[in-house]
C-alpha positions as a printed Julia matrix, in Angstrom:
302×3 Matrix{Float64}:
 -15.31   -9.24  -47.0
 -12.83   -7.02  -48.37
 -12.64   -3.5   -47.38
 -10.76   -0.05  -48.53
  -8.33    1.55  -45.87
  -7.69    5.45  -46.95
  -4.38    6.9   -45.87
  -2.72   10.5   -45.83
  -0.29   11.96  -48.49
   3.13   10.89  -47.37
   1.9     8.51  -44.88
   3.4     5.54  -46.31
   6.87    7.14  -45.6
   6.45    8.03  -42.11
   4.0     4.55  -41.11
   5.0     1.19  -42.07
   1.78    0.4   -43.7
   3.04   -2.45  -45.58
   2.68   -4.46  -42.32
   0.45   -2.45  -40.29
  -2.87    0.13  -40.68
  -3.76    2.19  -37.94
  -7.58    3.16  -37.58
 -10.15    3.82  -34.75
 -12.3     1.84  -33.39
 -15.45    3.1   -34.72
 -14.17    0.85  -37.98
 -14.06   -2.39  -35.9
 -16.43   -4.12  -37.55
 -15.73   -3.21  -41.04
 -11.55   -4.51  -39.79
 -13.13   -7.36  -38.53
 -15.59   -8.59  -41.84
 -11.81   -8.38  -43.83
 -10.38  -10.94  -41.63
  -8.33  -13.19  -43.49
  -9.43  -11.33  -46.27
  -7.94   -8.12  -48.8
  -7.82   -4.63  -48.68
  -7.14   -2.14  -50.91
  -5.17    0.99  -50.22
  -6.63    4.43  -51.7
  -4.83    7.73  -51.48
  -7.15   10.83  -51.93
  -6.04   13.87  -53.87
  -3.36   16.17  -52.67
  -4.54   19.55  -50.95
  -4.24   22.46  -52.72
  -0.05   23.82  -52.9
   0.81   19.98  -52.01
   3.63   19.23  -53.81
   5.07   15.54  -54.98
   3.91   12.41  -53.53
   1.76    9.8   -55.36
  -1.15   10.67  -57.29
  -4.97   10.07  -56.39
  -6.32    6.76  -56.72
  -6.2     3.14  -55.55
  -2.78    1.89  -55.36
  -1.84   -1.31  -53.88
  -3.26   -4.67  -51.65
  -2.48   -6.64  -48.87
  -4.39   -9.51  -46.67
  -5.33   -8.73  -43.36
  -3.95  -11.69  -40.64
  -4.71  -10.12  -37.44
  -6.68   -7.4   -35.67
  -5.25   -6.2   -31.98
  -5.46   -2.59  -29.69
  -2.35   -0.06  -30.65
  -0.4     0.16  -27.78
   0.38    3.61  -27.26
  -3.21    5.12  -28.87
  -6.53    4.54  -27.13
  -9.28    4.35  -29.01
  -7.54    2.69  -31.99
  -6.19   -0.79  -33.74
  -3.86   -1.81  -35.96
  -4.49   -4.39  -38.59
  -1.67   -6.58  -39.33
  -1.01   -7.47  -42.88
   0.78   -9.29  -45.52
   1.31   -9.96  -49.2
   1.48   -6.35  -49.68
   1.94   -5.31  -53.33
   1.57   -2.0   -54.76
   0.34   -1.54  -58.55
  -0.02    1.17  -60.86
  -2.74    3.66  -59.59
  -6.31    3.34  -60.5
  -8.38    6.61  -60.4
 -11.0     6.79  -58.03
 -13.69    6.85  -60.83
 -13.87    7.25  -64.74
 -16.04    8.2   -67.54
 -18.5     5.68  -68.29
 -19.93    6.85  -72.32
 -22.78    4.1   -72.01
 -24.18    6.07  -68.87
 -23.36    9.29  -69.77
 -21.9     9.82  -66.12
 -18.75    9.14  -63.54
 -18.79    5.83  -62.54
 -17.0     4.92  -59.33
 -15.52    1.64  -58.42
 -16.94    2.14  -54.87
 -20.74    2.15  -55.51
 -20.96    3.88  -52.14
 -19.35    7.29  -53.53
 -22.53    7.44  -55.43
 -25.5     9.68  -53.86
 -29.11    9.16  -55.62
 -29.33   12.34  -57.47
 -25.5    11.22  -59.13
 -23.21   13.54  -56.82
 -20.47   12.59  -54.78
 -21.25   10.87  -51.71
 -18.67   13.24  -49.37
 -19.32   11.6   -45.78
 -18.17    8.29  -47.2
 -15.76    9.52  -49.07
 -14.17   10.97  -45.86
 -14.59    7.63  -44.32
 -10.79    6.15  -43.36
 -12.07    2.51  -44.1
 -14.85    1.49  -46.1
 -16.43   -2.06  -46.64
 -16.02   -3.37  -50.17
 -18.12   -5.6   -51.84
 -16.56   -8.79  -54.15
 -17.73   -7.1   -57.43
 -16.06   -4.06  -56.55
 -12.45   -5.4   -55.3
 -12.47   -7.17  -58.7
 -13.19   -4.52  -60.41
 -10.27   -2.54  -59.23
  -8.06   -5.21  -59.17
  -8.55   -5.67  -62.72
  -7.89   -2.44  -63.63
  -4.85   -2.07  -61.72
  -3.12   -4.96  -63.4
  -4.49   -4.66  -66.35
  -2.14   -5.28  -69.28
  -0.05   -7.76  -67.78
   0.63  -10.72  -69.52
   0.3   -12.94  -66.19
  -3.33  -11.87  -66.44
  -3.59  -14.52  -69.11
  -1.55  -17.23  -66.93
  -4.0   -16.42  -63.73
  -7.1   -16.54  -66.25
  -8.32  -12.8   -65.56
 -10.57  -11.44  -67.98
  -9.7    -8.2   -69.63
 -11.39   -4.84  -68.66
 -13.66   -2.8   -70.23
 -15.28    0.23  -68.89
 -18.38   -0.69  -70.82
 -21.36   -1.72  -69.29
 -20.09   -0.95  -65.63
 -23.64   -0.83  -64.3
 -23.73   -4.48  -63.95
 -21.72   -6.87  -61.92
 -19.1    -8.97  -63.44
 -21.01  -13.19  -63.91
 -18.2   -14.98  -61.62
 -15.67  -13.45  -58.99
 -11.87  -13.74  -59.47
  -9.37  -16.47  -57.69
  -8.33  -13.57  -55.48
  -5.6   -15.67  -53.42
  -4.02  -17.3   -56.45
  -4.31  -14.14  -58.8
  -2.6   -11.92  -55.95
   0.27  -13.79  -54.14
   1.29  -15.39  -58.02
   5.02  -14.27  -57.42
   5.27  -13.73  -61.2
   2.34  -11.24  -61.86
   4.29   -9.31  -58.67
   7.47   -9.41  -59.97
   5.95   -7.95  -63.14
   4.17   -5.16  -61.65
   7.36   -4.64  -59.1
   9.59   -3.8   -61.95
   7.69   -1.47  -63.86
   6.77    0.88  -61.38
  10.09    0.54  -60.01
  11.49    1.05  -63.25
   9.33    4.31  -63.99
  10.32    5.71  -60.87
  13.95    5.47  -61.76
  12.95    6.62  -65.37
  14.75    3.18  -66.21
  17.9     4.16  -65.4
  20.87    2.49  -63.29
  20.39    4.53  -59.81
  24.19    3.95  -59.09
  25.32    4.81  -62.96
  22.72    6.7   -64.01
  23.21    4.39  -67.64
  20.28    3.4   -69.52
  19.97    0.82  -72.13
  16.76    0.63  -74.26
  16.18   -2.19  -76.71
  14.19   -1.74  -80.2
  11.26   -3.49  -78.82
  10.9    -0.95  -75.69
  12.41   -3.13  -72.72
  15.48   -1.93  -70.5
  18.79   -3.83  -69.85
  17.57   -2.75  -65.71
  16.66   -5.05  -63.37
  14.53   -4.01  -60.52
  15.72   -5.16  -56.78
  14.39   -5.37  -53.4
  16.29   -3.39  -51.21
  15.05   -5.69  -48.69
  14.79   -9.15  -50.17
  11.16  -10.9   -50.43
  12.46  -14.12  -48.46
  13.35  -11.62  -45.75
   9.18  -10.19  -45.57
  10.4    -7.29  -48.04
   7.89   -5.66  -49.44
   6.71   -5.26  -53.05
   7.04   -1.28  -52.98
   8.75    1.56  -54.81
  10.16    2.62  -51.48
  11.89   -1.17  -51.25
  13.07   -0.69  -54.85
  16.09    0.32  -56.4
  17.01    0.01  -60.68
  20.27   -1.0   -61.17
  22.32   -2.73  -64.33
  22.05   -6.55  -63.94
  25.84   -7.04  -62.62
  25.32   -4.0   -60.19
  22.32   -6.03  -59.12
  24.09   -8.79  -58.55
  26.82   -7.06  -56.2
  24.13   -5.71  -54.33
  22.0    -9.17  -53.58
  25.98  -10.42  -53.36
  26.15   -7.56  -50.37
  29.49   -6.45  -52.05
  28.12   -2.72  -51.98
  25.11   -0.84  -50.1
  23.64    2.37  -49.62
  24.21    5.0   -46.74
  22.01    6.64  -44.71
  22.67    9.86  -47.18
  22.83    7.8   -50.41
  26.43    7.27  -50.6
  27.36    4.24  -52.41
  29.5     2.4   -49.78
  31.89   -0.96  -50.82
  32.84   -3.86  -48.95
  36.57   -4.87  -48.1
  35.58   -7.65  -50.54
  35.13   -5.25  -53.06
  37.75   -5.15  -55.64
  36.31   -3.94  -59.25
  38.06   -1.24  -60.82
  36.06   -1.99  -63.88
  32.56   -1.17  -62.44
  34.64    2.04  -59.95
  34.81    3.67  -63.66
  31.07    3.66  -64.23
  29.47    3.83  -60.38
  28.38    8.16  -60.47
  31.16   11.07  -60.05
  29.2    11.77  -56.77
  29.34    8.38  -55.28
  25.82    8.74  -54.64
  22.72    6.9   -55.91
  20.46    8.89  -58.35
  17.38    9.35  -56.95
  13.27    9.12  -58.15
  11.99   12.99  -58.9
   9.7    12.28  -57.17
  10.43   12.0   -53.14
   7.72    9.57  -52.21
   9.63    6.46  -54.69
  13.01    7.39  -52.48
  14.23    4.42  -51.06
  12.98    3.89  -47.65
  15.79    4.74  -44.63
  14.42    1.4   -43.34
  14.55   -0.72  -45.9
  18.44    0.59  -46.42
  19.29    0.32  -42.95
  18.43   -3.31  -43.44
  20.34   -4.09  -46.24
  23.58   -2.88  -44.44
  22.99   -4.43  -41.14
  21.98   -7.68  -42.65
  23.25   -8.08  -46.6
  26.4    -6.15  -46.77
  29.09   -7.5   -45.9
  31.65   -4.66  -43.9
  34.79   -6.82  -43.74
């Protein structure tokens, strides 16, 4: 059964929960029932004076593989997990015009009289009925032309009283490396306002695409993730150099060159600061992990 694990703003910075969610072990069960199964991350809304990190809503998936104690906290476990993929956010409930009233994708939120059901809204993981992880699903990767090539219908907000006739091909529809790739790039791509992060050079075309490609900083054959924080938007040959490990990124964003290295041509475009540009916003900064990896493992020193 699939289930919703909540997190707090910033956490994914300072937790790796692309491979692990911490929780405590009054949510055992509910851990336990999503097995072998998906989850879907929410973020609640920032407190009050909160500034940056990533807005309200649902925001990305993963499979749960295992289910042990945390070491160092009693009273709490850690679900291990994989195929994690974020996509864009997905509010925590919208108008519906045929009921007159919110509807919520978790049909727990809802009390009888039509409030807010707070308690479980406060709950760090929730179960998550079929209907309802498809239903968010489909919203969050809505208007993606893979949806066609995975068979998804589209959504409507219409008629969200009643459940959908037939459930989704969850496992196929979520680890299809295209639809990821897709949804990779554009939020990586947003972040970086579609702009080279070690140029700062954008190139629209007429019909709206970018002449950016979006890379893992840490490469998917190497368990890197499919997250803004493992992303970086760079011109197609300064992708290449980077896969190539011909040049990385410091620990304080310096743009640092192997001995290998020998491109005067690209020297007169890389940024007067010799630093990477950087997302607005600080939660889409590239993880110190993630970069740390890339130099120990990709680029190549001598």
């Amino acid at each position: 059964m699939p289930a919703i694990f909540q997190i707090r703003s910033k956490e994914e910075y300072h937790r790796p929960i692309h491979e692990r969610f911490c929780f405590e072990n009054k949510h055992l069960n509910i851990v336990y029932s999503a097995l072998n199964d998906w989850i879907i991350y929410y973020q609640p809304a920032r407190r009050a004076g909160e500034r940056g990190g990533r807005p309200a809503g649902y925001f990305a998936r993963a499979r749960v593989v295992s289910v042990h104690p945390t070491l160092d906290a009693p009273g709490y476990s850690d679900a291990t997990l994989e195929y994690y993929s974020e996509f864009p956010s997905v509010p925590f409930s919208v108008f519906d015009p045929q009921l007159d009233r919110k509807f919520y994708y978790e049909k727990s939120m809802l009390e009888s009289d039509g409030s807010l059901n707070k308690h479980a809204n406060q709950q760090r993981v929730r179960a998550l009925s079929g209907q309802e992880y498809n239903r968010i699903v489909e919203a969050g990767f809505d208007g993606f032309s893979a949806l066609e090539e995975c068979a998804i219908p589209p959504v409507t907000y219409s008629g969200f009283a009643e459940d959908p006739p037939e459930p989704l091909e969850r496992d196929r529809f979520l680890t299809s490396r295209i639809l990821r790739d897709r949804v990779f790039s554009k939020l990586v791509g947003e972040a970086y306002e579609w702009k080279c992060a070690m140029t700062g050079i954008s190139l629209p075309a007429p019909d709206g695409s970018h002449e950016i490609e979006c890379a893992h900083i840490k490469p998917v054959k190497d368990s890197g993730p499919d997250s803004v924080i493992n992303g970086i938007a760079l011109l197609r040959t300064i992708h290449w150099m980077f896969d190539k490990g011909l040049i990385s990124i410091g620990s304080d964003h310096q743009i640092i060159r192997s001995s290998r290295y020998n491109y005067s041509a690209i020297d007169r475009l890389i940024n007067e600061s010799g630093k990477i540009d950087l997302p607005k916003n600080d939660i889409h900064h590239p993880h110190p992990d993630f970069l740390r990896y890339h130099r120990e493992h990709i680029f190549e020193r001598w």
